[in-house]
PDB file of N, CA, C and O in Angstrom, chain B, residues numbered from 101:
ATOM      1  N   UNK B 101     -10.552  -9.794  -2.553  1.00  0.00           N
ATOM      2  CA  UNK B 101     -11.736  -8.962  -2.556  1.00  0.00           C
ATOM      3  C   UNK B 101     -12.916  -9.687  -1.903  1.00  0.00           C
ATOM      4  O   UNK B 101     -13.708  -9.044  -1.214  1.00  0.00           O
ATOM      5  N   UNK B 102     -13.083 -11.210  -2.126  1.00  0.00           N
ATOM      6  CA  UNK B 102     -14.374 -11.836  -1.376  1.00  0.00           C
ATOM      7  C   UNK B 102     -14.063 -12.059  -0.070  1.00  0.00           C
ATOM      8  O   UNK B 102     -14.972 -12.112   0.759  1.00  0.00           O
ATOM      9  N   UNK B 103     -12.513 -12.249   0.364  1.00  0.00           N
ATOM     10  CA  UNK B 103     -12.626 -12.013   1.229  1.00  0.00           C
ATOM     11  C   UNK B 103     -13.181 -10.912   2.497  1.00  0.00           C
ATOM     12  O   UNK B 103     -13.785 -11.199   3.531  1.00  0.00           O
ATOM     13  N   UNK B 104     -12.630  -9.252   1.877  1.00  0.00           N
ATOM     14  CA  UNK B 104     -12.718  -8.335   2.307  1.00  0.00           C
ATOM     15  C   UNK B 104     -14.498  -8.371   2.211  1.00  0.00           C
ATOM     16  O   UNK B 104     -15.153  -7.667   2.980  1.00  0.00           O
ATOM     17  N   UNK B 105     -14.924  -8.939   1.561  1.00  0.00           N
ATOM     18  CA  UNK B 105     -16.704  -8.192   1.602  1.00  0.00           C
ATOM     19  C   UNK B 105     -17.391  -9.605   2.389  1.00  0.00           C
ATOM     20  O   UNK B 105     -18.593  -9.527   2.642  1.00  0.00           O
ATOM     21  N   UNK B 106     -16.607 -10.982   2.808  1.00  0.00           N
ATOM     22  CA  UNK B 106     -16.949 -11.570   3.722  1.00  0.00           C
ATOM     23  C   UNK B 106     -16.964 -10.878   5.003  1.00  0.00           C
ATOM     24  O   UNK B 106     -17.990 -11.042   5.663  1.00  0.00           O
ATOM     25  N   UNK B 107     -15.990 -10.086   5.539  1.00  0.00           N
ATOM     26  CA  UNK B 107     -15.891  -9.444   6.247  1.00  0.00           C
ATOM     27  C   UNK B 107     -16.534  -8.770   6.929  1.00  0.00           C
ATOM     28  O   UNK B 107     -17.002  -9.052   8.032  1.00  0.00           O
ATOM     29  N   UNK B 108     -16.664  -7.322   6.041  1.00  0.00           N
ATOM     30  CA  UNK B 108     -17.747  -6.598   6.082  1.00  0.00           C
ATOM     31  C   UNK B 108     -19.530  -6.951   6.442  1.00  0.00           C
ATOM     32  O   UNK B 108     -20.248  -6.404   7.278  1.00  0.00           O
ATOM     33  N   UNK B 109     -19.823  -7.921   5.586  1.00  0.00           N
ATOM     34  CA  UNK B 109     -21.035  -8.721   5.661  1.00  0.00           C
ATOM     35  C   UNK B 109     -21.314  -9.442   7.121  1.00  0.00           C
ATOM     36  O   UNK B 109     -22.446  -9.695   7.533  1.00  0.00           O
ATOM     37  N   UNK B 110     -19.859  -9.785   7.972  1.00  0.00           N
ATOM     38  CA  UNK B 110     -20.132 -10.760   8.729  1.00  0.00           C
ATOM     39  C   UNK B 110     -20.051  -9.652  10.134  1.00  0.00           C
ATOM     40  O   UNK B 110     -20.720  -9.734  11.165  1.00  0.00           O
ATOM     41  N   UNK B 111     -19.174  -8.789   9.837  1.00  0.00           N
ATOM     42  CA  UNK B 111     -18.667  -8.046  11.021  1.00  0.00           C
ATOM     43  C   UNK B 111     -19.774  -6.288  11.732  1.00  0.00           C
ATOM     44  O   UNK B 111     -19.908  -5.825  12.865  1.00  0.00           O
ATOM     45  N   UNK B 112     -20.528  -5.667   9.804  1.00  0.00           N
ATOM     46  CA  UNK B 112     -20.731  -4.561  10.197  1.00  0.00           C
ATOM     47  C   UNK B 112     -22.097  -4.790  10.524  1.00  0.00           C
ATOM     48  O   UNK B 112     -22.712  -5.744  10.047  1.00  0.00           O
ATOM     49  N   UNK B 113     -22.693  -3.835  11.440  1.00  0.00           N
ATOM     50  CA  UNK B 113     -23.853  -3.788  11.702  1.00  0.00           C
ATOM     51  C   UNK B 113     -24.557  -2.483  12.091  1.00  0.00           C
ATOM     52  O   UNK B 113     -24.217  -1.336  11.800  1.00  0.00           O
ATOM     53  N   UNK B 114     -25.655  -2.912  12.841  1.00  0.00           N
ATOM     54  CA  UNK B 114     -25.995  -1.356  12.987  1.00  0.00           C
ATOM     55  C   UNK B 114     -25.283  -0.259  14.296  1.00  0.00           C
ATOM     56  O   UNK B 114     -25.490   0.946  14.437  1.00  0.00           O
ATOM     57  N   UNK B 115     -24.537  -1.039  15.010  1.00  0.00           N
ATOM     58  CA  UNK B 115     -23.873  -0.123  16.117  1.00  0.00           C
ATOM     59  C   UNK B 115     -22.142  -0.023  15.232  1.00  0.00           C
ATOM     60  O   UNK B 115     -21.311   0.765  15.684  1.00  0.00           O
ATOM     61  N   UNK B 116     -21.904  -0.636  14.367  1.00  0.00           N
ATOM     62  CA  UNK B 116     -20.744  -0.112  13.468  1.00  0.00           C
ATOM     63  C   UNK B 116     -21.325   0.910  12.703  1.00  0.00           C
ATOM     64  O   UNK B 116     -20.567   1.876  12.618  1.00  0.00           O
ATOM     65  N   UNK B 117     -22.278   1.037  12.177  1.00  0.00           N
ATOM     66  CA  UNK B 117     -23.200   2.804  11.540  1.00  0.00           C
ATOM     67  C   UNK B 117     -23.240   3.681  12.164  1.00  0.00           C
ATOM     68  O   UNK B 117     -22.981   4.823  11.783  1.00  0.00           O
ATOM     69  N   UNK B 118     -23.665   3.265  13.570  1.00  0.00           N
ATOM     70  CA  UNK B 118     -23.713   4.136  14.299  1.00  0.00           C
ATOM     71  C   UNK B 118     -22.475   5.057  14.856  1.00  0.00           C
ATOM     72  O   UNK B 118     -22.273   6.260  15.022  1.00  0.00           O
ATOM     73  N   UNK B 119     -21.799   3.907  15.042  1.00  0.00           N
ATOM     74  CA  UNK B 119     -20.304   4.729  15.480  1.00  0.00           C
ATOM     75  C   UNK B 119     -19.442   5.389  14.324  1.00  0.00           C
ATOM     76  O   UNK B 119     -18.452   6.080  14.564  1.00  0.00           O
ATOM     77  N   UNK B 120     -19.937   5.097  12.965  1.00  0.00           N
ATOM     78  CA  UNK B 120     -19.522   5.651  12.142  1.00  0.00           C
ATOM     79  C   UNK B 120     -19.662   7.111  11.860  1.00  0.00           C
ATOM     80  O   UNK B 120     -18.840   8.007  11.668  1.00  0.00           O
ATOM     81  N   UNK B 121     -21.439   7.048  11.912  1.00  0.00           N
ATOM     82  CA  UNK B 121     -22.211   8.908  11.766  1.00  0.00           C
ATOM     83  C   UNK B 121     -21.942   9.207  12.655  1.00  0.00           C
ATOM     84  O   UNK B 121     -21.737  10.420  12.651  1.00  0.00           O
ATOM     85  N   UNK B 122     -21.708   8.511  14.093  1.00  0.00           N
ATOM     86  CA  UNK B 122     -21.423   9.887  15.436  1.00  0.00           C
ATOM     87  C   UNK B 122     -20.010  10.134  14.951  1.00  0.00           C
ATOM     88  O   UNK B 122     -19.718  11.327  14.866  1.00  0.00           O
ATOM     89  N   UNK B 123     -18.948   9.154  14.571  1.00  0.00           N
ATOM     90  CA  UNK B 123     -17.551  10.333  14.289  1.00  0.00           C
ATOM     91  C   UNK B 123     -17.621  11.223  13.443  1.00  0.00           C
ATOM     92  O   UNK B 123     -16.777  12.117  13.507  1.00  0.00           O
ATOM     93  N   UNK B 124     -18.622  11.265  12.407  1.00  0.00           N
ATOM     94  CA  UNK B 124     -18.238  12.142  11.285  1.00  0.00           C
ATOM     95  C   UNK B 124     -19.025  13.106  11.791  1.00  0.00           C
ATOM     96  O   UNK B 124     -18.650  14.233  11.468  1.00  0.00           O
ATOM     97  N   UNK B 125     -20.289  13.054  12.688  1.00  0.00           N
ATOM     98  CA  UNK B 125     -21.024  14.225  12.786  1.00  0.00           C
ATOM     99  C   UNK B 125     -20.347  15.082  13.966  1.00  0.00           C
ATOM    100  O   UNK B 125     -20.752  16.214  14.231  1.00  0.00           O
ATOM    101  N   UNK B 126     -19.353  14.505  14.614  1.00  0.00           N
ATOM    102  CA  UNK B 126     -18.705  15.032  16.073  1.00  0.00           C
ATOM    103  C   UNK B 126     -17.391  15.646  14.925  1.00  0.00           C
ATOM    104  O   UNK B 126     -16.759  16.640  15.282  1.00  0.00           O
ATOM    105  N   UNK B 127     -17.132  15.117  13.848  1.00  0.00           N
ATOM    106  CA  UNK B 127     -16.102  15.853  13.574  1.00  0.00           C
ATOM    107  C   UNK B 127     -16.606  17.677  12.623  1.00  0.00           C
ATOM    108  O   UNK B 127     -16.103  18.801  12.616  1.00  0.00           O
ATOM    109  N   UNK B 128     -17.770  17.057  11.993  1.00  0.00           N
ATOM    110  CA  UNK B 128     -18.607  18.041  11.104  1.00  0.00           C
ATOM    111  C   UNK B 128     -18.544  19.481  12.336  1.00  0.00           C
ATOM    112  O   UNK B 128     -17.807  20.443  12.115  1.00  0.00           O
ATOM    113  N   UNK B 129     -19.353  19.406  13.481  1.00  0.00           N
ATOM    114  CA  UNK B 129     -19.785  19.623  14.435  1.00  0.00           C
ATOM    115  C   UNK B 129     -18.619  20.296  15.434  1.00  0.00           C
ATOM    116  O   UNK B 129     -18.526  21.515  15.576  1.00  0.00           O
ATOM    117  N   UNK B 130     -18.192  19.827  15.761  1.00  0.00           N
ATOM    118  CA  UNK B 130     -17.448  20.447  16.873  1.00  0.00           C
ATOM    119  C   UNK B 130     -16.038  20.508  16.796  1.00  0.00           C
ATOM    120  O   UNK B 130     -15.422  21.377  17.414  1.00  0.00           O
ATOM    121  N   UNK B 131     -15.466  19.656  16.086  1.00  0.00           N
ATOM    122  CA  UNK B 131     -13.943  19.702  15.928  1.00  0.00           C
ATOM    123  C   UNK B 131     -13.798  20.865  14.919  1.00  0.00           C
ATOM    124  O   UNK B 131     -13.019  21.773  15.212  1.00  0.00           O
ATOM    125  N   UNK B 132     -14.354  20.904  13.975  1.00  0.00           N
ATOM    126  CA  UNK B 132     -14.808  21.837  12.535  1.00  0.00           C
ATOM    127  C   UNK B 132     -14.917  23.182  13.123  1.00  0.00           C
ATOM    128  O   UNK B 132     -14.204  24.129  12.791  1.00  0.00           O
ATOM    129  N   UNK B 133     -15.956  23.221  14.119  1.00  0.00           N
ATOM    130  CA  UNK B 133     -15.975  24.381  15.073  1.00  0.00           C
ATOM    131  C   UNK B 133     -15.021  24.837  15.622  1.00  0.00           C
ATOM    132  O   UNK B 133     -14.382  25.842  15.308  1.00  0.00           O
ATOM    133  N   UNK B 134     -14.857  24.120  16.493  1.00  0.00           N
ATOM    134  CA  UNK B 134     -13.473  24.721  16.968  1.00  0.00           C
ATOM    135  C   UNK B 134     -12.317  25.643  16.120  1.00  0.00           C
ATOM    136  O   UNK B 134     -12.024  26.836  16.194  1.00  0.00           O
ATOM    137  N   UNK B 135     -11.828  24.589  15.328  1.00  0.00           N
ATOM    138  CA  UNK B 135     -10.863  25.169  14.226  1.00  0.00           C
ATOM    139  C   UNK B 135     -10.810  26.335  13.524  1.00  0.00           C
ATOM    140  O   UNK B 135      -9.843  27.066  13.310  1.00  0.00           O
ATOM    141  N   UNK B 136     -12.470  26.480  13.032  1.00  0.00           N
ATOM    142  CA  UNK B 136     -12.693  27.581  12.686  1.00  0.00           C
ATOM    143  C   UNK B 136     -12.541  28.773  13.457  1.00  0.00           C
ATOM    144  O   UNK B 136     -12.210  29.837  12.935  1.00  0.00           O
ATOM    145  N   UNK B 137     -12.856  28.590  15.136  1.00  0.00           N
ATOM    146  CA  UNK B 137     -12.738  29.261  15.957  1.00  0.00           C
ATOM    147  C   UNK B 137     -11.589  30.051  16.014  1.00  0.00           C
ATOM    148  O   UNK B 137     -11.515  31.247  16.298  1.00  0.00           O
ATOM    149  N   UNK B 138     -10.571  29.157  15.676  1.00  0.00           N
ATOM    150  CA  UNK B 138      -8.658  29.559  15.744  1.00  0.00           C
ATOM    151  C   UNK B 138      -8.167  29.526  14.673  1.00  0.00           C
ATOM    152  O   UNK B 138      -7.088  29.004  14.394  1.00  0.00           O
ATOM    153  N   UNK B 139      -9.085  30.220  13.765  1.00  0.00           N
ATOM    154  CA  UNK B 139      -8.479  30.366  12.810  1.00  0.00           C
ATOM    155  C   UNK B 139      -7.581  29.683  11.815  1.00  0.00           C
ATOM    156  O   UNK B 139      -6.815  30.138  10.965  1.00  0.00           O
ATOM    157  N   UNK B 140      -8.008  28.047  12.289  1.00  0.00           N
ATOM    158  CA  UNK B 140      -6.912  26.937  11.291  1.00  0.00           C
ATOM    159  C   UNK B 140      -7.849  26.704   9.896  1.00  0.00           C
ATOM    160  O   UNK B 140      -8.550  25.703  10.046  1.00  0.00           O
ATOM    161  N   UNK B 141      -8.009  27.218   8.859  1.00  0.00           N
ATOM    162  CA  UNK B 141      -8.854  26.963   7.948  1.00  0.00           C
ATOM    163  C   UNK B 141      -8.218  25.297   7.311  1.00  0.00           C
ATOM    164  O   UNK B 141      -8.937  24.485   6.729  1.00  0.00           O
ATOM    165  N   UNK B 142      -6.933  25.128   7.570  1.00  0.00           N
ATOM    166  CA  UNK B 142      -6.968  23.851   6.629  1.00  0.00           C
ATOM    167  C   UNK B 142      -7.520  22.952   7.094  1.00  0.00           C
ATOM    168  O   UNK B 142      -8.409  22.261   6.597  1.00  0.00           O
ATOM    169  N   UNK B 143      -6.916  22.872   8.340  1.00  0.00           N
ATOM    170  CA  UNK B 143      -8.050  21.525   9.627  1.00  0.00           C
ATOM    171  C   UNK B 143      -9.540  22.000   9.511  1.00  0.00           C
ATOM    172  O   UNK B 143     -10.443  21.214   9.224  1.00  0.00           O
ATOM    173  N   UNK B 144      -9.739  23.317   9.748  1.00  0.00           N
ATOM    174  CA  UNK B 144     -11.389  23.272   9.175  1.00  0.00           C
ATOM    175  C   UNK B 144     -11.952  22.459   8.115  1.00  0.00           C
ATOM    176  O   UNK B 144     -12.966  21.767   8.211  1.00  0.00           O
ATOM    177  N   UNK B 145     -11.204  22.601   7.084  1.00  0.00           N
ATOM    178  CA  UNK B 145     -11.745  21.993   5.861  1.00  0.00           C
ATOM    179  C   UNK B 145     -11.474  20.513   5.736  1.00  0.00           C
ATOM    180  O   UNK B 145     -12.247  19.688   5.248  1.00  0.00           O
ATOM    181  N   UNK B 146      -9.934  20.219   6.383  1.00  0.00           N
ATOM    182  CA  UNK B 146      -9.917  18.955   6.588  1.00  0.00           C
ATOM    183  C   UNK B 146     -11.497  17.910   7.339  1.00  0.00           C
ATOM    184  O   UNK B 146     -12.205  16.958   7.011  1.00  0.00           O
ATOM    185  N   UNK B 147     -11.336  18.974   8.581  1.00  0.00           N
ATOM    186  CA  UNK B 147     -12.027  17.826   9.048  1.00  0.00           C
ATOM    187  C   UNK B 147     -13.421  17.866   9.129  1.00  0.00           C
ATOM    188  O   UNK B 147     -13.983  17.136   9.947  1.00  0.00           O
ATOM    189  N   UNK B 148     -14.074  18.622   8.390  1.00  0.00           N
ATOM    190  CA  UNK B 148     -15.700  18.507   7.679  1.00  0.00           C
ATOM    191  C   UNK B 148     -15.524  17.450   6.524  1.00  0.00           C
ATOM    192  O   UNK B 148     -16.328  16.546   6.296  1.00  0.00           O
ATOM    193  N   UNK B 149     -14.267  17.706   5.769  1.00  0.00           N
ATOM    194  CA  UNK B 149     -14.178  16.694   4.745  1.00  0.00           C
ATOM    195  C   UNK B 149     -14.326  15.190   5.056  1.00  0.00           C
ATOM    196  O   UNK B 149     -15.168  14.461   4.532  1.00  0.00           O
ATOM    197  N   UNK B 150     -13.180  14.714   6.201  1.00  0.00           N
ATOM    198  CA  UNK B 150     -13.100  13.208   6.807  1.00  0.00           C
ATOM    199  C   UNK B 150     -14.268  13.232   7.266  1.00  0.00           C
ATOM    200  O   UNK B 150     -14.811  12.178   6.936  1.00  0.00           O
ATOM    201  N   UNK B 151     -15.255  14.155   8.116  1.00  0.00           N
ATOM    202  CA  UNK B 151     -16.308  13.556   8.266  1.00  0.00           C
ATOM    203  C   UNK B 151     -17.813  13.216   7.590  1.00  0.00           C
ATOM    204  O   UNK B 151     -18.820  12.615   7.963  1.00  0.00           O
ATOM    205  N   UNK B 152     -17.523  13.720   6.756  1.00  0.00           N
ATOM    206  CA  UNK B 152     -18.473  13.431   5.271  1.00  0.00           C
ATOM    207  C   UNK B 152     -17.501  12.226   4.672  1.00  0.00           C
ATOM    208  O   UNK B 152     -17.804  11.430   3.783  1.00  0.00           O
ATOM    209  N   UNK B 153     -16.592  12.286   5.201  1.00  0.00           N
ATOM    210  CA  UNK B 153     -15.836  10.958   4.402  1.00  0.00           C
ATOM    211  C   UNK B 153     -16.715   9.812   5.538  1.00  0.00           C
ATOM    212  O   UNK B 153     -17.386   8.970   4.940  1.00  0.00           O
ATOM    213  N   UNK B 154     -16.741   9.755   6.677  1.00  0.00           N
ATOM    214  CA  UNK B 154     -16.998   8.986   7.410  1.00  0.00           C
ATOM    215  C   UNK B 154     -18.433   8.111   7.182  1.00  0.00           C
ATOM    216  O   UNK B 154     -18.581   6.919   6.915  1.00  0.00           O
ATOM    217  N   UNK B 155     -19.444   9.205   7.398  1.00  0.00           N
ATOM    218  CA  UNK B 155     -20.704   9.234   7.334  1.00  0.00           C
ATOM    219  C   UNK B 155     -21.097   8.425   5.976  1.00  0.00           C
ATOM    220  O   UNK B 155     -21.886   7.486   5.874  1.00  0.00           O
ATOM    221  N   UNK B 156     -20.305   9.069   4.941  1.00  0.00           N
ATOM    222  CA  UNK B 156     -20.651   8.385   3.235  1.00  0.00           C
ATOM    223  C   UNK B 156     -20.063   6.588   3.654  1.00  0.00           C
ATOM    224  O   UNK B 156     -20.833   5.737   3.211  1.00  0.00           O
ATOM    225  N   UNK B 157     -19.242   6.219   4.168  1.00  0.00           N
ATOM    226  CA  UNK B 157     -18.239   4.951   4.396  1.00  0.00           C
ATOM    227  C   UNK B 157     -19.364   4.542   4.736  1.00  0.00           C
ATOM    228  O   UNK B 157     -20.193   4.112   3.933  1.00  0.00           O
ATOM    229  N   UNK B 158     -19.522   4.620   5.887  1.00  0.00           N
ATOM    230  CA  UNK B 158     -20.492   4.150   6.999  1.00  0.00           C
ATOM    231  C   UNK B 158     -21.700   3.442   6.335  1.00  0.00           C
ATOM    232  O   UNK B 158     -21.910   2.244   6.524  1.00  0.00           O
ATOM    233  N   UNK B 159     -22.801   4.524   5.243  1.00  0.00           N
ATOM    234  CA  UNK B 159     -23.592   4.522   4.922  1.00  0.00           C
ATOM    235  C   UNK B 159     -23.488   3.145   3.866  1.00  0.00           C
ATOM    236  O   UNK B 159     -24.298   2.250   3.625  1.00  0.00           O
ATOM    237  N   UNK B 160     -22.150   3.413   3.380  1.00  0.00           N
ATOM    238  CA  UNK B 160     -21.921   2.020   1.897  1.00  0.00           C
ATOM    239  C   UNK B 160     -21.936   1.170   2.249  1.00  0.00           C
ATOM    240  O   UNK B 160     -22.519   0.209   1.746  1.00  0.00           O
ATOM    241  N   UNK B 161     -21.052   1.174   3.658  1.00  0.00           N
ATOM    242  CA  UNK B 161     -20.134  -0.460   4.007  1.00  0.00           C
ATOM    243  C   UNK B 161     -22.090  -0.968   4.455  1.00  0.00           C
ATOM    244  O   UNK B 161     -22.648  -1.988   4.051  1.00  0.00           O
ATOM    245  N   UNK B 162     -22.539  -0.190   5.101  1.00  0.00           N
ATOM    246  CA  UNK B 162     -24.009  -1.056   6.109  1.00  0.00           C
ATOM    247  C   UNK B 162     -24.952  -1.322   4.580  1.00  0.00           C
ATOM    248  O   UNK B 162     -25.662  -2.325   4.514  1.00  0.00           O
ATOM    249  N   UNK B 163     -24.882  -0.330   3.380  1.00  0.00           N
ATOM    250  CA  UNK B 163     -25.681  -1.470   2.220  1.00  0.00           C
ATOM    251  C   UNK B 163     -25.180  -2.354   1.818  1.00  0.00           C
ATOM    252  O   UNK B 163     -25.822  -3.355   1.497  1.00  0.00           O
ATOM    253  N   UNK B 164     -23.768  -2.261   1.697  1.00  0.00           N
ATOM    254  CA  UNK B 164     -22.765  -3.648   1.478  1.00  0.00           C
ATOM    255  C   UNK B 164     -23.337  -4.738   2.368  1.00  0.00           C
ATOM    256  O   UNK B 164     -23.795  -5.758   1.854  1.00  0.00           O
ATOM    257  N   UNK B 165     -23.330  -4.575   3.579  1.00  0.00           N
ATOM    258  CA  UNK B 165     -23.436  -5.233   4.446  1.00  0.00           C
ATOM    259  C   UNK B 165     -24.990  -6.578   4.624  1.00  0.00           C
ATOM    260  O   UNK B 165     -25.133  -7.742   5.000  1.00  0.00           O
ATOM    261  N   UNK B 166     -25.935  -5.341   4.023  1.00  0.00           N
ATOM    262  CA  UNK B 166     -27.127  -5.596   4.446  1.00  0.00           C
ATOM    263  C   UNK B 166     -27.574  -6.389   2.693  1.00  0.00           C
ATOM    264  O   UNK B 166     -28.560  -7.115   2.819  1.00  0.00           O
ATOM    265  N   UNK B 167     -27.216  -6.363   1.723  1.00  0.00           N
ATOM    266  CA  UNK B 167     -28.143  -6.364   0.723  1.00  0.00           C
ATOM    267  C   UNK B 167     -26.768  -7.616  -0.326  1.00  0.00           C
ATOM    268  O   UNK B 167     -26.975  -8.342  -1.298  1.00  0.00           O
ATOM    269  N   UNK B 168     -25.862  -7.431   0.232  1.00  0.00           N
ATOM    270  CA  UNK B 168     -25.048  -8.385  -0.412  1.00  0.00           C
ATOM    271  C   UNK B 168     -24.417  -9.398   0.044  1.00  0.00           C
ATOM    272  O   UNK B 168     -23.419  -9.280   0.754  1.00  0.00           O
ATOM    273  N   UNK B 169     -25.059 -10.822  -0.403  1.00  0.00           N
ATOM    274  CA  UNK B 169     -24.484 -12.256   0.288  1.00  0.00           C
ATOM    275  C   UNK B 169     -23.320 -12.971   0.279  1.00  0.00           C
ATOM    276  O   UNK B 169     -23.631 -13.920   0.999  1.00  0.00           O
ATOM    277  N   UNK B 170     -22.626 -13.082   0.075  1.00  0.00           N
ATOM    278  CA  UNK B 170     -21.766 -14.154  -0.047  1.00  0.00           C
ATOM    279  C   UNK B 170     -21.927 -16.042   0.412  1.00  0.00           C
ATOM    280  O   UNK B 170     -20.991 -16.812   0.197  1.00  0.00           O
TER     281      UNK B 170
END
Protein backbone atom coordinates (compact mmCIF):
# COMPACT_ATOMS: atom_id res chain seq x y z
CA UNK A 1 0.00 0.00 0.00
CA UNK A 2 2.99 2.67 0.72
CA UNK A 3 4.22 1.65 -1.99
CA UNK A 4 1.22 2.24 -4.30
CA UNK A 5 0.65 5.91 -2.69
CA UNK A 6 4.57 6.48 -3.24
CA UNK A 7 3.60 6.25 -6.56
CA UNK A 8 0.83 8.17 -7.00
CA UNK A 9 2.50 11.10 -4.96
CA UNK A 10 5.58 10.89 -7.16
CA UNK A 11 4.00 10.24 -10.60
CA UNK A 12 0.38 12.23 -10.64
CA UNK A 13 0.10 15.68 -11.45
CA UNK A 14 -1.75 18.22 -12.95
CA UNK A 15 -1.62 17.06 -16.75
CA UNK A 16 -2.50 13.36 -15.21
CA UNK A 17 -6.03 15.41 -13.95
CA UNK A 18 -6.24 16.70 -16.77
CA UNK A 19 -6.20 13.75 -18.94
CA UNK A 20 -8.28 12.20 -16.52
CA UNK A 21 -11.55 14.89 -16.70
CA UNK A 22 -11.03 15.14 -20.54
CA UNK A 23 -11.71 11.14 -20.70
CA UNK A 24 -14.55 11.14 -18.53
CA UNK A 25 -16.03 14.34 -19.92
CA UNK A 26 -15.43 13.00 -23.75
CA UNK A 27 -17.03 9.90 -22.52
CA UNK A 28 -20.09 11.81 -20.49
CA UNK A 29 -20.34 13.90 -23.74
CA UNK A 30 -20.09 12.33 -26.82
CA UNK A 31 -19.61 8.66 -26.62
CA UNK A 32 -22.90 8.75 -24.18
CA UNK A 33 -24.34 10.69 -27.09
CA UNK A 34 -23.84 8.79 -29.55
CA UNK A 35 -25.18 5.59 -27.97
CA UNK A 36 -28.07 7.11 -27.02
CA UNK A 37 -28.39 8.10 -30.55
CA UNK A 38 -28.57 4.13 -31.54
CA UNK A 39 -30.42 3.25 -29.28
CA UNK A 40 -27.76 1.13 -27.05
CA UNK A 41 -29.13 2.15 -23.58
CA UNK A 42 -26.67 -0.20 -21.74
CA UNK A 43 -23.43 1.47 -23.24
CA UNK A 44 -25.36 4.68 -22.63
CA UNK A 45 -25.44 4.09 -19.11
CA UNK A 46 -22.28 2.33 -19.09
CA UNK A 47 -20.40 4.93 -20.30
CA UNK A 48 -21.70 8.16 -18.38
CA UNK A 49 -21.07 5.82 -15.49
CA UNK A 50 -17.02 5.10 -16.29
CA UNK A 51 -16.92 8.59 -16.88
CA UNK A 52 -18.03 9.90 -13.61
CA UNK A 53 -15.96 6.98 -12.59
CA UNK A 54 -13.05 8.75 -14.22
CA UNK A 55 -13.46 12.32 -13.28
CA UNK A 56 -14.22 11.16 -9.33
CA UNK A 57 -10.51 8.92 -9.71
CA UNK A 58 -8.88 11.71 -11.13
CA UNK A 59 -10.14 14.19 -8.61
CA UNK A 60 -8.90 11.65 -5.42
CA UNK A 61 -5.73 10.31 -6.83
CA UNK A 62 -4.55 14.56 -7.46
CA UNK A 63 -5.70 15.14 -3.41
CA UNK A 64 -3.85 12.00 -2.70
CA UNK A 65 -1.29 13.32 -4.57
CA UNK A 66 -1.11 16.85 -3.46
CA UNK A 67 -1.85 16.83 0.40
CA UNK A 68 -0.28 13.43 1.36
CA UNK A 69 3.59 12.82 2.04
CA UNK A 70 5.33 10.00 2.34
Amino acid sequence: MNLLIRFIVKYFDTTVLFLFLLSGILLIFLDSREYKGNNLTKEFKFSRFLGYTYMIIGITLFIIARYIRV
